[in-house]
C-alpha positions, 0 to 999 in steps of 0.5 A: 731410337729417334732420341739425338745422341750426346756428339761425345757417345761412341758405340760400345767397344771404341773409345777415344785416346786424349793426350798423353795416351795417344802420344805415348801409344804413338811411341810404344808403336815406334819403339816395336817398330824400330825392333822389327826393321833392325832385324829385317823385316820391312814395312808394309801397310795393307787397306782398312777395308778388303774385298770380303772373298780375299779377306775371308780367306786362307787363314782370314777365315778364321776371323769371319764372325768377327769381321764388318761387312758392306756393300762397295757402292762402287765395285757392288761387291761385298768387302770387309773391315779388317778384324786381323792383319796377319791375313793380308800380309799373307795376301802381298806375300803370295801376290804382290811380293810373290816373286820376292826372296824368301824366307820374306820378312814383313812387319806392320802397324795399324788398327783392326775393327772387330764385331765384338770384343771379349771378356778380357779384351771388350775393346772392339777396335785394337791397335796391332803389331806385328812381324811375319816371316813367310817362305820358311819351314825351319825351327829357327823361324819358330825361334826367331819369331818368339824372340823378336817378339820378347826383344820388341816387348823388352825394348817398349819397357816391359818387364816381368815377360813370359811366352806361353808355348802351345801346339794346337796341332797335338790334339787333333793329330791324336784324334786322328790317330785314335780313330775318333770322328769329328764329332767326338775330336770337337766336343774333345777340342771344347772341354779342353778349351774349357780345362773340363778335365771331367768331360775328357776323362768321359770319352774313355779309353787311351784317347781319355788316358792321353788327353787327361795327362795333357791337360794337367801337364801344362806349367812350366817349359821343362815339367811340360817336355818332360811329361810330354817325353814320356808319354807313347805318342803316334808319329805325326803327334811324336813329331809336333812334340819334337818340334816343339822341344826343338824350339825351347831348346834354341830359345834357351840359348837365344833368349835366356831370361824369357820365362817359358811356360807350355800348354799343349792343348791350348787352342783358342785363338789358333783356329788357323794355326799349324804348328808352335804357337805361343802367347805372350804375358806380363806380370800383374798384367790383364790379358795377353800382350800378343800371339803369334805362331806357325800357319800356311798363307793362301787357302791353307796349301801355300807357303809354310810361315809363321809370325806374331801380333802384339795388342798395344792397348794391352802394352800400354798397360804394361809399360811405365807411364812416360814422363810428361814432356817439358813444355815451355810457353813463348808469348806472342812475338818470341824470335822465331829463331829462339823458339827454334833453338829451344826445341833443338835442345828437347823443348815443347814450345807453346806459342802465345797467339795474343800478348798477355799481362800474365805470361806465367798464369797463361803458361799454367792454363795451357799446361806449361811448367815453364814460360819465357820472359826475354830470353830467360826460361822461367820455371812455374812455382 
C-alpha cells in the first residue's frame, strides 16, 4: 500500500480520452445536442456533487449503491457524486423551474461517476445525453421522446438503430391483481430479470400461465401486441398494454424506419420507471446507446414526465470514425493575418515557435500533413 503509484495509473473503471477521441467525442455530444435544442428543449447543467438527501431522492433513489458519497467540509453534510442526471433534472423542475410552462422541455450533457461499472458497461465514469419532458401524461410524450432519441441517434451517424419497448409496470400490475405478496412478486421480478422461464413455470397457477407466455412473447413489436392482445389481462395491466400499443401505433407513423422490438417483462434498469420505457441499440454494437422512459419527479407523487439518456462512450462506438482534421504548419514568423485567412477556409494551423531548417520534417513530427513555404501550401509526400 505504501509503494508509489506510476503518475499515468487511474483507479479501476476511468480512463483518459487523448486525441482524436476526445475531440470527436466532443462532437458526438454537439451533434445530439443540436437535435435536442431543435425541438425545444433547452439547456441546463446541474453540480457534480449534491447534497445526498436531495440527490437520493425521488426517482434518485434508484441509484443509491451506485453513488459516491462524503463528507462537505463546509456544510458538514453528507453529499453525493452524481451517478445519474435524470434526477437532478427532476429537482430544477420541481423547484427552480417550478413555476415554468409545462409540459417543460430540459436537455443536458455532462459526466456521471459510478461506484462500479458492469459486465457490459465496466466504465465507472460515463458521459450522458440526454432530454426530459416533465408536466405531461399524454402518449404523444412517450412518442415524442423515442423519436427524439432515434433522430439525435440518426443525426451523430448511427446506423442499424432498434428501440427496445418495455413496460415494467405490467408485472407487478399482475401480481397485485393475482393476489401474490411481495415476497413472491420479487423472487418473480428475478427470474424474469434472468429469463429463468423454469423458476416462473414453479409458482404455478394463471400467475405461471401469464408470466410464462410473457416471457416468450418478446421479439419483434408486431408479434409482441399480438401475443399481449390475446392474452385476459386484469384492467390496470390491460390499460399498460394499451399504452403501449398506442405508443407503437404513433411511432409507426412519426419514425417509420425505427425498428421496434418489445419485451415486457424487461425491468433492469427501471427500477423508477412508471410506464413505456425503452432501450435503444445498433447493430454489431455492445451495449445499449441509451434508455429512457416514463416516471414521476419529486419522491415519486410529482409530476408525470418521461425522457432519455444516451451513453456517448457506447456512440462513439457506433459512429464512423471522423476524418482527421487538415493541418497545416507555419513556421515561425507566418503573417498572423495569413494564418488567420488559412483557418476561415477550415485549416488546422500549427505554429512554429522556433525557426527550423527543415519545415517539412518539423511538420511531420507535429502530425501535419501539410506545411507552408512563403505563401504556398506544400503537401508531405
Amino acid at each position: 500500500m505504501n509503494e508509489s503509484l506510476h503518475p499515468a495509473l487511474l483507479p479501476l473503471g476511468l480512463r483518459d480520452i487523448l486525441p482524436p477521441d476526445a475531440a470527436a467525442e466532443a462532437g458526438v455530444v454537439a451533434r445530439l445536442m443540436a437535435v435536442l435544442a431543435s425541438h425545444g428543449y433547452e439547456r441546463v447543467k446541474p453540480p457534480m456533487a449534491e447534497f445526498e438527501d436531495n440527490l437520493l431522492s425521488g426517482a434518485g433513489a434508484a441509484m443509491a449503491k451506485e453513488t459516491f458519497r462524503l463528507m462537505d467540509p463546509i456544510s458538514q453534510r453528507m453529499i453525493g457524486l452524481r451517478a445519474d442526471m435524470t434526477p437532478q433534472i427532476a429537482r430544477i423542475a420541481t423547484t427552480r423551474l417550478r413555476k415554468a410552462p409545462r409540459p417543460l422541455r430540459l436537455c443536458y450533457a455532462g459526466q456521471v461517476l459510478r461506484v462500479k461499472g458492469g459486465q457490459l458497461r465496466p466504465e465507472r465514469q460515463v458521459g450522458q445525453v440526454g432530454a426530459e419532458l416533465i408536466g405531461s401524461d399524454e402518449v404523444a410524450a412517450d412518442v415524442e421522446a423515442v423519436a427524439l432519441a432515434a433522430e439525435a441517434l440518426a443525426a451523430a451517424g448511427v446506423a442499424g438503430l432498434s428501440a427496445d419497448l418495455s413496460l415494467p409496470t405490467l408485472v407487478p400490475a399482475l401480481c397485485r391483481a393475482l393476489g401474490l405478496d411481495a415476497a413472491a412478486t420479487e423472487a418473480l421480478r428475478g427470474a424474469l430479470d434472468h429469463k429463468d422461464a423454469a423458476a416462473v413455470s414453479a409458482v404455478g397457477g394463471r400467475a405461471a400461465e401469464l408470466l410464462s407466455r410473457l416471457l416468450a412473447g418478446a421479439g419483434a413489436a408486431k408479434k409482441a401486441l399480438a401475443m399481449l392482445a390475446s392474452l385476459d389481462l386484469p384492467e390496470e395491466a390491460a390499460a399498460e398494454r394499451q399504452r403501449l400499443a398506442s405508443v407503437v401505433e404513433r411511432l409507426a407513423r412519426v419514425a417509420p424506419g425505427l425498428v421496434l422490438t418489445i419485451d415486457p417483462v424487461e425491468n433492469r434498469g427501471f427500477e423508477y420507471h412508471t410506464g413505456v420505457s425503452f432501450t435503444f441499440f445498433a447493430r454489431g454494437v455492445r451495449g445499449e446507446l441509451g434508455r429512457g422512459g416514463r416516471y414521476r419527479t419529486g419522491n415519486g407523487g410529482g409530476e408525470p414526465a418521461t425522457g432519455f439518456t444516451l451513453y456517448t462512450d457506447t456512440v462513439l462506438r457506433a459512429v464512423p470514425k471522423p476524418e482527421p482534421p487538415s493541418r497545416l504548419y507555419m513556421p515561425a514568423g507566418t503573417d498572423p493575418a495569413l494564418a488567420a485567412r488559412l483557418r476561415g477556409d477550415g485549416w488546422v494551423t500549427v505554429a512554429g515557435l522556433v525557426p527550423v531548417d527543415d519545415a517539412a520534417a518539423e511538420a511531420r513530427r507535429l502530425g501535419c500533413g501539410h506545411h507552408l513555404e512563403g505563401e504556398k501550401i506544400v503537401a508531405l509526400v
